[in-house]
C-alpha positions in Angstrom: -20.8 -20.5 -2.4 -23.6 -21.6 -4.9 -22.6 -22.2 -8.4 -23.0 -19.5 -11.7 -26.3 -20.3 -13.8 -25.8 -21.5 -17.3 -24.8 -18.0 -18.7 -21.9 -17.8 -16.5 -20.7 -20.7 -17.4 -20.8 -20.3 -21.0 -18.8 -16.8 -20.7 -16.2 -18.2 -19.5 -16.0 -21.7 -21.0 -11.8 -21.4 -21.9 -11.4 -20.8 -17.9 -10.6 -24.2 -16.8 -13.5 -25.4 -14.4 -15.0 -23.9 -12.0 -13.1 -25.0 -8.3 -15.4 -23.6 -5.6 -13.5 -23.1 -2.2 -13.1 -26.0 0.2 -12.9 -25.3 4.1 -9.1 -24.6 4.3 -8.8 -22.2 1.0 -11.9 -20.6 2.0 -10.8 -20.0 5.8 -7.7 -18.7 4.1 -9.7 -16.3 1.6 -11.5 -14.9 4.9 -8.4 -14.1 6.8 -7.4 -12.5 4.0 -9.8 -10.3 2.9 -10.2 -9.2 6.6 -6.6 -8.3 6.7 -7.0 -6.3 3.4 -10.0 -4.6 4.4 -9.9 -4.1 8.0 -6.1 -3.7 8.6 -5.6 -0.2 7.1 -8.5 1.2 8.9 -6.9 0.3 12.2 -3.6 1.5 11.4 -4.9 4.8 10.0 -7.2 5.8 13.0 -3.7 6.8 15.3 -2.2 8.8 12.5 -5.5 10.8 11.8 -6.4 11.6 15.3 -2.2 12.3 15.9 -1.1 13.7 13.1 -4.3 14.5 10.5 -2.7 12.0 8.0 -4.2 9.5 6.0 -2.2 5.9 5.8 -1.9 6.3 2.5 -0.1 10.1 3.0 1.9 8.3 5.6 3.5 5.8 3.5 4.0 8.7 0.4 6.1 10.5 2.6 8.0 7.6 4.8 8.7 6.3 1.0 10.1 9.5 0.1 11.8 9.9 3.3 13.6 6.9 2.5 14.8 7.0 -1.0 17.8 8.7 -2.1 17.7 12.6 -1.8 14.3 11.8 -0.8 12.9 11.7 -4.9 11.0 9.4 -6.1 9.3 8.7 -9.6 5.5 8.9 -9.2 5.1 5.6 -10.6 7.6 3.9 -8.2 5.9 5.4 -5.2 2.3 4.6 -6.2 3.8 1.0 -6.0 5.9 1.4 -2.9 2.4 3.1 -1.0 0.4 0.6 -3.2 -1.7 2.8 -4.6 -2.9 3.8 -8.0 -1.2 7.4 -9.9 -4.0 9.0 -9.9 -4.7 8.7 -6.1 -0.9 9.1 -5.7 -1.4 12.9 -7.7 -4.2 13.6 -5.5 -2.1 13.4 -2.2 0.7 14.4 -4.1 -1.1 17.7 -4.6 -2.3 18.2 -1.1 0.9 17.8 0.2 2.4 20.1 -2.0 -0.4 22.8 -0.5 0.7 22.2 2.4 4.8 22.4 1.9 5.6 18.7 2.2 6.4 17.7 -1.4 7.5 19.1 -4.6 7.2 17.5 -8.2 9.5 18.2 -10.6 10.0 16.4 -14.4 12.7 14.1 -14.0 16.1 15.2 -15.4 17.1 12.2 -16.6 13.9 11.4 -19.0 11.3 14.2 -19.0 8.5 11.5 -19.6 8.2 11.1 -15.6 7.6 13.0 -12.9 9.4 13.3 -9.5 8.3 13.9 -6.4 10.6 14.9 -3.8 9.9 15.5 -0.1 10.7 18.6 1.5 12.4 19.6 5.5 8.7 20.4 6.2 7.4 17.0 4.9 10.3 15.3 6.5 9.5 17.1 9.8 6.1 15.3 9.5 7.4 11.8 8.9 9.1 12.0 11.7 6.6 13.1 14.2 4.3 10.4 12.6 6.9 7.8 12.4 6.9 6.4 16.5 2.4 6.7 16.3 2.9 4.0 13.0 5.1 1.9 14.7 3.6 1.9 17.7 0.1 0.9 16.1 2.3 -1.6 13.5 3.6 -3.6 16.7 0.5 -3.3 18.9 -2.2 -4.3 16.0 0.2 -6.7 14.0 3.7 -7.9 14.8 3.3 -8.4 19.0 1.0 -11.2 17.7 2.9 -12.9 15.6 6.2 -14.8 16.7 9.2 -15.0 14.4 7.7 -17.9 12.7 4.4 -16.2 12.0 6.0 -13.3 10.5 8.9 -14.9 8.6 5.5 -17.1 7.1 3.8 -13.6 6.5 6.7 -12.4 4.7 7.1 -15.3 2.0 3.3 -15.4 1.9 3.4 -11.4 1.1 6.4 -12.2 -1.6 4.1 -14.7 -3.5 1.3 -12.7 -3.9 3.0 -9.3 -4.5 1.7 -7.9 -7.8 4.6 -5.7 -9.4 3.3 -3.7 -12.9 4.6 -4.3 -16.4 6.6 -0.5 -16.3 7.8 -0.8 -12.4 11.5 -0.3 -12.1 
């Protein structure tokens, strides 16, 4: 990587100086970035041509099937399916058209909004379910022994980035 020109560096001159990549961190950075942007594409593909479900509508409604009388906040589950609210409404929506969630305002403080997975929308879930894991063992954890993954998991805990208002 080349250095910034002279502007750059005067934006930015609080930021404690510039540290440019060496071979490890930057072998690091590339594996992953190419996990990030490659691995959902892979593990979408099966559910699509299975099931006609995004990844992302996949882990809405495994979240959902998993919480407790299968509600959820919308905040909570953008962060559990990691994505933003706004995407989360937009899926949110389209499975309610086609029967597979309901929101509701949440009893307990009317600020938020629930969402709550119906029989229909756990039906799909578990159709979906064995085509995830089978593409989550083949594409990721047949690779890795216990060693690999138990590193992947505290590596995952250290750079997990929860929002001010989660929980």
């Amino acid at each position: 990587m080349n250095g910034a020109g002279e502007t750059g560096a005067a934006e930015h001159e609080d930021d404690e100086e510039l540290r440019w990549l060496d071979e490890q961190e930057k072998a690091a950075w590339t594996g992953m970035i190419s996990l990030v942007l490659l691995l959902p594409g892979k593990l979408e593909s099966p559910l699509r041509q299975e099931h006609g479900l995004t990844l992302f509508e996949y882990l809405v409604l495994s979240h959902l099937s998993e919480a407790p009388q299968r509600k959820l906040r919308m905040g909570e589950l953008a962060f559990l399916a990691s994505g933003s609210l706004s995407r989360l409404s937009n899926v949110t929506k389209r499975c309610e058209q086609r029967g597979w969630v309901v929101r509701t305002p949440d009893p307990a403080d009317g600020r938020y909004t629930l969402a709550e997975l119906t029989d229909a929308g756990f039906d799909i879930v578990r159709l979906a379910a064995p085509t995830h894991l089978r593409s989550v063992r083949r594409i990721v954890l047949d690779s890795l022994n216990s060693a690999d993954q138990k590193a992947l998991t505290r590596i995952a805990q250290k750079l997990r980035i929860v929002p001010d208002d989660f929980g």
